[in-house]
C-alpha positions as CSV (number, residue, x, y, z in Angstrom):
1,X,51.5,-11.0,-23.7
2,X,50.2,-14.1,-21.5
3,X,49.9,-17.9,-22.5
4,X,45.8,-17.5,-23.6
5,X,47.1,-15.0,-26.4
6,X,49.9,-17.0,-27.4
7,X,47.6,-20.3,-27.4
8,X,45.4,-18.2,-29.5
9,X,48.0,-17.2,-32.1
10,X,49.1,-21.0,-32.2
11,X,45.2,-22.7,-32.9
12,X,44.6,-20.1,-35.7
13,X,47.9,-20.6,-36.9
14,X,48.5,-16.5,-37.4
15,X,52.0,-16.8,-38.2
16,X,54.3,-16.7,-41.7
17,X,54.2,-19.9,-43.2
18,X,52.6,-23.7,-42.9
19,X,51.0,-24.0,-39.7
20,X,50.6,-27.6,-40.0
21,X,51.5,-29.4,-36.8
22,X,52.7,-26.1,-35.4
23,X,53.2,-27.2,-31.2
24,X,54.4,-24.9,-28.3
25,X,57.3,-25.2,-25.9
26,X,57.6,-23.4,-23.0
27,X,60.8,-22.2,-20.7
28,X,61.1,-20.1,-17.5
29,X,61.5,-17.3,-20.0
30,X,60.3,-17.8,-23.3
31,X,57.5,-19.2,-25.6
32,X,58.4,-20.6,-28.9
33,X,56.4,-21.9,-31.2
34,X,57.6,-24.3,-33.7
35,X,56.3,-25.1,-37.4
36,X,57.6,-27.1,-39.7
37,X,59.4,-24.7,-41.1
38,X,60.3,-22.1,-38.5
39,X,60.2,-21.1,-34.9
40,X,59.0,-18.3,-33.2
41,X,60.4,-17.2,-30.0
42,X,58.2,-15.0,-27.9
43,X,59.6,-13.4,-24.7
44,X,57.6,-14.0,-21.3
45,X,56.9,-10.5,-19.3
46,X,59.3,-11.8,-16.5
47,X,61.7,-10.0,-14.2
48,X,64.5,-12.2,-12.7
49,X,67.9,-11.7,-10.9
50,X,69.7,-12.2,-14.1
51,X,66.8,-10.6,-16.8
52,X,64.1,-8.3,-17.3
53,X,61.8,-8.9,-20.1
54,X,58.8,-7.2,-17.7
55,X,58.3,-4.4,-20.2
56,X,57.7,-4.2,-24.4
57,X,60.7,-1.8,-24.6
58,X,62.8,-4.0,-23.3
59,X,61.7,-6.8,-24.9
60,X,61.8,-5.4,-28.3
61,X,65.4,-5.1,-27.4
62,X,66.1,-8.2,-26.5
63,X,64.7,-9.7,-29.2
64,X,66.9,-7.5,-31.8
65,X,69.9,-8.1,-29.5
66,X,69.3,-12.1,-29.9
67,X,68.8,-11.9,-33.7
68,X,72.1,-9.7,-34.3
69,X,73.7,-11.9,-31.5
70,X,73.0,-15.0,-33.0
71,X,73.7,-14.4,-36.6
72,X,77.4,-14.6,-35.6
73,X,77.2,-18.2,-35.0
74,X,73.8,-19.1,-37.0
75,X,73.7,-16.6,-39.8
76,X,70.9,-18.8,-42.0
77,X,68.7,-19.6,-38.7
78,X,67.9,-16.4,-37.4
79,X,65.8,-14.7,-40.4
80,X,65.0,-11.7,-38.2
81,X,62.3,-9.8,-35.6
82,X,58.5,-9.6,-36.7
83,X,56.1,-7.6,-34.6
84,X,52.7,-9.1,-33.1
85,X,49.7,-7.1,-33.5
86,X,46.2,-6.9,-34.4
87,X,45.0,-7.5,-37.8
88,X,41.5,-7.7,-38.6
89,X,40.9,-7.5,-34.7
90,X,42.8,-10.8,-34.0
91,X,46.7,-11.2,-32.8
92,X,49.2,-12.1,-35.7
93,X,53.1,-12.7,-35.7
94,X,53.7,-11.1,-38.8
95,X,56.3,-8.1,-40.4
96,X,54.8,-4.1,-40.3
97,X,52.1,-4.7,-38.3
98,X,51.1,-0.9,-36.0
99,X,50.9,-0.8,-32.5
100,X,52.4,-4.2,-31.5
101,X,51.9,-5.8,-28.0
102,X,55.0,-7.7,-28.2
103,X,57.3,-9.0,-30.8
104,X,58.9,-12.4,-31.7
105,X,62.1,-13.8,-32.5
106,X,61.8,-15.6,-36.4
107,X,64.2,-18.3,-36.8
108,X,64.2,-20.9,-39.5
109,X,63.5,-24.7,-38.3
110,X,66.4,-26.7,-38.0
111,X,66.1,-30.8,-38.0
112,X,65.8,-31.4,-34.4
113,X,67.8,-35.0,-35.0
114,X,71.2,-33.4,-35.6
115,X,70.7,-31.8,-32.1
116,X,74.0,-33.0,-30.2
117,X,72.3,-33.8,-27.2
118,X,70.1,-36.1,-29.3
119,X,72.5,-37.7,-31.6
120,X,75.1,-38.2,-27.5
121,X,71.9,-40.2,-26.5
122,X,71.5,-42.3,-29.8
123,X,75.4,-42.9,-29.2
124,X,75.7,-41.1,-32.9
125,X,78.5,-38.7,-32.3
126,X,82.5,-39.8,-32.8
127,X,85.2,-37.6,-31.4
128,X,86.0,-36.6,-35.2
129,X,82.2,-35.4,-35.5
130,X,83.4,-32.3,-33.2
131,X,86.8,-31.2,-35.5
132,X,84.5,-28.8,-37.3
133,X,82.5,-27.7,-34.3
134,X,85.7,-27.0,-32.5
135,X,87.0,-25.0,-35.3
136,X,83.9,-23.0,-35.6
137,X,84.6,-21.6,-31.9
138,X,87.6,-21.2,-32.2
139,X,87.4,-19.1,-35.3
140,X,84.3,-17.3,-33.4
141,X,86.6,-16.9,-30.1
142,X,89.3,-15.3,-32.0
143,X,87.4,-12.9,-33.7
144,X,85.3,-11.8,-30.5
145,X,88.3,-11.2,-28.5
146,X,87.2,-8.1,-25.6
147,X,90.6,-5.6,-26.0
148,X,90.2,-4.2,-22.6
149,X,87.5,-6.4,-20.8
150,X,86.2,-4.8,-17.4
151,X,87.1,-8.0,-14.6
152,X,87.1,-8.2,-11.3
153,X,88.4,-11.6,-9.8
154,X,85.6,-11.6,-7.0
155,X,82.7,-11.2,-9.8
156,X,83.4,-15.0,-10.2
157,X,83.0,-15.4,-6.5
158,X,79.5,-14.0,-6.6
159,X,78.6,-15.7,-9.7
160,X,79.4,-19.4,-8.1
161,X,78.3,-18.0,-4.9
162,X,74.7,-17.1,-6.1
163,X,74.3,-21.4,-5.8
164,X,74.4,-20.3,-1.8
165,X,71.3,-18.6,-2.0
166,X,69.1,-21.4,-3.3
167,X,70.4,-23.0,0.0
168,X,67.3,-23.9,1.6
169,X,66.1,-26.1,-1.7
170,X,69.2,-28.2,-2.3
171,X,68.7,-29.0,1.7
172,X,65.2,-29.4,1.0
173,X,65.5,-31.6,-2.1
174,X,69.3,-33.4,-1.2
175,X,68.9,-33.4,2.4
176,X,70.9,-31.5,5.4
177,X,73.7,-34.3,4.4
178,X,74.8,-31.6,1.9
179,X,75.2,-28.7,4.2
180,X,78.7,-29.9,4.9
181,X,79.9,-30.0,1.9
182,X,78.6,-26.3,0.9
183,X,80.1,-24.4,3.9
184,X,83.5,-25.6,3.0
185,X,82.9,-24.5,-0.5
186,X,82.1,-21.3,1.0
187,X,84.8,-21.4,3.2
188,X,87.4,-22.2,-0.1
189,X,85.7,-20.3,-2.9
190,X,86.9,-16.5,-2.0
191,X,90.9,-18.1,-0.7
192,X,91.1,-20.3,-4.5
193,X,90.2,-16.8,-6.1
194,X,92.7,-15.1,-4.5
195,X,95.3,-17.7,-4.9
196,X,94.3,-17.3,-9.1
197,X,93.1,-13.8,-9.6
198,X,96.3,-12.9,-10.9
199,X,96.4,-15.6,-13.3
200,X,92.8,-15.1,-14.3
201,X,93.8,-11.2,-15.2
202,X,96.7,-12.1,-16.9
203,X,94.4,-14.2,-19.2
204,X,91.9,-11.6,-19.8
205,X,95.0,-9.1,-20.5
206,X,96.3,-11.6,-23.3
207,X,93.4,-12.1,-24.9
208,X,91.3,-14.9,-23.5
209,X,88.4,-13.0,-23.0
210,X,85.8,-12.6,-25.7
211,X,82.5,-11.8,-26.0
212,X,81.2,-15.5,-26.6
213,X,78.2,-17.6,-26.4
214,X,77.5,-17.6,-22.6
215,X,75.4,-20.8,-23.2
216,X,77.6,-23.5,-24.7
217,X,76.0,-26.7,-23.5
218,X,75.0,-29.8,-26.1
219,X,71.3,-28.8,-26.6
220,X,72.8,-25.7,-28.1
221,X,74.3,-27.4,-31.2
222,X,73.1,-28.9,-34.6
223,X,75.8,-31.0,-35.4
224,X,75.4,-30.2,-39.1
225,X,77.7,-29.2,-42.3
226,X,78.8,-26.7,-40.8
227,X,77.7,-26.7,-37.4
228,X,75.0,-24.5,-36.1
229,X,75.5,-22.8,-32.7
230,X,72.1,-21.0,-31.2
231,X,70.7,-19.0,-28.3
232,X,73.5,-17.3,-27.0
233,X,72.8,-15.0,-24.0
234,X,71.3,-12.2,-25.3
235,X,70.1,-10.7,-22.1
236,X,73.2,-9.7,-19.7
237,X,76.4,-9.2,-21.4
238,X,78.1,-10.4,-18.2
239,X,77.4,-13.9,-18.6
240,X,78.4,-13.5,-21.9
241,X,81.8,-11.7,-21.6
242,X,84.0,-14.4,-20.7
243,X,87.3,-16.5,-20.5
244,X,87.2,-19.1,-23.1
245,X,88.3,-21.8,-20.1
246,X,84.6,-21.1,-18.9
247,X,83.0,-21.2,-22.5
248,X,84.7,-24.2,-23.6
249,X,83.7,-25.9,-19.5
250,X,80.5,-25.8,-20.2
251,X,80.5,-27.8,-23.3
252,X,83.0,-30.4,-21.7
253,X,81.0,-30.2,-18.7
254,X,77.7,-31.4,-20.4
255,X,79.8,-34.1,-22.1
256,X,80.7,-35.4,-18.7
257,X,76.8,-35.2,-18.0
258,X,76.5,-37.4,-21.2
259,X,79.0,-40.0,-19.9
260,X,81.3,-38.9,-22.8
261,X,84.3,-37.5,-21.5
262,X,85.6,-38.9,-23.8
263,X,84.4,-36.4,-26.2
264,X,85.1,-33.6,-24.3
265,X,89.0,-34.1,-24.4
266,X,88.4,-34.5,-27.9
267,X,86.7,-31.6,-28.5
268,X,89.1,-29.5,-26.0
269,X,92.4,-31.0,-28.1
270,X,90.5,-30.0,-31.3
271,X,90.3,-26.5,-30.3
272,X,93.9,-26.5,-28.9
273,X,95.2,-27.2,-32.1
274,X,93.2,-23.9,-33.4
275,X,93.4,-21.8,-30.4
276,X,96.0,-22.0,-27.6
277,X,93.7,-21.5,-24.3
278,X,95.8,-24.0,-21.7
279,X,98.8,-22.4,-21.7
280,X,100.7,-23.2,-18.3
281,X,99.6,-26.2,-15.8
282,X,97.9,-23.2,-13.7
283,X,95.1,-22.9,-16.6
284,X,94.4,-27.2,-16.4
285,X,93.5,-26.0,-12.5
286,X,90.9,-23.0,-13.6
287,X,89.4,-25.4,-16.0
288,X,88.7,-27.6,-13.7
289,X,87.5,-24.8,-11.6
290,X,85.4,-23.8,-14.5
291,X,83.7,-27.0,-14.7
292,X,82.6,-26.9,-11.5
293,X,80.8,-23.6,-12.0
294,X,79.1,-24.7,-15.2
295,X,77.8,-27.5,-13.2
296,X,76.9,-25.5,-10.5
297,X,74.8,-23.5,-12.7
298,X,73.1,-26.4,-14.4
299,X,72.3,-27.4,-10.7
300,X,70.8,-23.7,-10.0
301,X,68.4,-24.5,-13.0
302,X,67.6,-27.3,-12.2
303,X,66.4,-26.3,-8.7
304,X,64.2,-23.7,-9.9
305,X,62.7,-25.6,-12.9
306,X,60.9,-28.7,-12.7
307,X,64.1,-30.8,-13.5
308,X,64.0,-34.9,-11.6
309,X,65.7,-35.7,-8.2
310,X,67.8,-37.5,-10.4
311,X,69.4,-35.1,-12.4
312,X,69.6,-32.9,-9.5
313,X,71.7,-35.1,-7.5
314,X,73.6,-36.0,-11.1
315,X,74.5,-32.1,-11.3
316,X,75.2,-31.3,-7.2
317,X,77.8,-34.5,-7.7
318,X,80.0,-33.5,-10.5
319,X,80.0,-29.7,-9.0
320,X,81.9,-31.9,-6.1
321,X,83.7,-34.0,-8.3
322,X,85.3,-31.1,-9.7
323,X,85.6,-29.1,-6.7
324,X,87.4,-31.7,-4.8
325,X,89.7,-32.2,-8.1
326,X,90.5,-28.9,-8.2
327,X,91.3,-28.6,-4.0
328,X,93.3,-31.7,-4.3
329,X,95.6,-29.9,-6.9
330,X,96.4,-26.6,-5.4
């Protein structure tokens, strides 16, 4: 599908339910269109790195993968897959149709105010707000735990590495000030995971890897009774097969962004108390270094989306922050 069919699905409203108000949002990789009363995500015929949408096989797959995926976390959101097809010579999102084009993700419309990142901007959330949240995961975490996970110490050298490629646009957009700074990350990266690799396996080996969320960040959350987690990674099972450290980073990483760190500790000693994750003063270190990778992915988004100068610097700071936190400390 392209924009001009999904632009024609939204103005005759050729969806389940009230069409009233019905609007469109666009990402890198998605359309969704959102009703009052549910959302329909639509997957752009896009080939990246890191995904491949770019044929209707695949995307069918996806789609299913993201409604069974999801249900773990958000069993009354995601309602399930319809197909989109012709009826009465025009496109529909609709259940049975033959011959579909494409197909869409049906989720049920959650209130948009109970969104954490919205209620950390209205300065609505309270450390005990996230008890339940934290229990949720770590109730999800212990149930998702990978027996025998396939890892390789360097994959997380060419995961934080992949920043290195975008290069030429942090120079671009931060200046040749920064250059510095990223050759000694280079220079440091491959020697910390060395120095830690054994550590890291002996997490994996004692159950710290699960197959998570790959996608915990504050926009990803109703904060409601009980909470609502969406949108995990559906699309490559790598960034989704995990240590809990770099689950539970991104979360207290996009708290930092909020200027809540506050809540992050919170949050991180709420889960403790559920889940035992930081178990010698070695694990505080991969945390940190977990952090910084989380923020170096929000930074590699930001590059290639059309995020402000502002949050790109705000991103490319805390990466350091955390870097130089973690160097400092062994």
């Amino acid at each position: 599908m392209d924009k001009k069919q999904v632009l024609e699905i939204l103005e005759r409203r050729a969806f389940p339910g009230s069409g009233k108000g019905a609007t469109l949002v666009e990402t890198h990789i998605s359309w969704v269109i959102l009703t009052p009363d549910f959302a329909f995500k639509i997957k752009r015929p896009v080939r990246y790195d890191f995904l491949d949408y770019s044929t209707l096989l695949a995307r069918k797959k996806f789609c299913q993968d993201e409604y069974r995926l999801n249900r773990r976390l958000a069993p009354d959101t995601y309602l399930g897959v319809l197909t989109i097809g012709s009826k009465n010579g025009q496109l529909h999102i609709a259940e049975g149709i033959q011959n579909p084009v494409d197909y869409a993700v049906w989720m049920h419309r959650e209130d948009n105010h109970r969104q954490l990142d919205v209620l950390l901007k209205a300065g609505e959330v309270t450390a005990e707000d996230l008890r339940p949240l934290a229990h949720s995961i770590a109730v999800f975490h212990q149930n998702h735990v990978l027996l025998h996970p396939h890892f390789d110490p360097n994959e997380m050298v060419n995961d934080f590495a992949d920043l290195f490629h975008h290069e030429t646009k942090l120079f671009a957009t931060l200046g040749n000030g920064t250059r510095p700074t990223l050759e000694a990350m280079k220079n440091q990266l491959s020697f910390f995971i060395d120095k830690h690799g054994k550590r890291l396996k002996e997490r994996a080996a004692n159950g710290l890897w699960v197959d998570g969320h790959g996608d915990l960040h504050c926009r990803n959350v109703f904060l409601t009774a009980p909470p609502i987690i969406f949108d995990c990674i559906e699309f490559n099972p790598h960034l989704r097969h995990l240590d809990v450290l770099n689950e539970l980073a991104f979360l207290c990483m996009d708290f930092d962004h909020h200027d809540r760190t506050d809540l992050g500790v919170a949050f991180l000693r709420f889960y403790q108390q559920e889940h035992s994750c930081i178990e010698i003063p070695e694990d505080e270190l991969l945390f940190l270094f977990f952090k910084a990778y989380r923020a170096n992915v929000r930074l590699k988004v930001a590059l290639l989306g059309s995020a402000s100068h502002e949050e790109i610097i705000g991103y490319w700071a805390m990466m350091n922050e955390y870097w130089n936190k973690m160097m400092d400390a062994g």
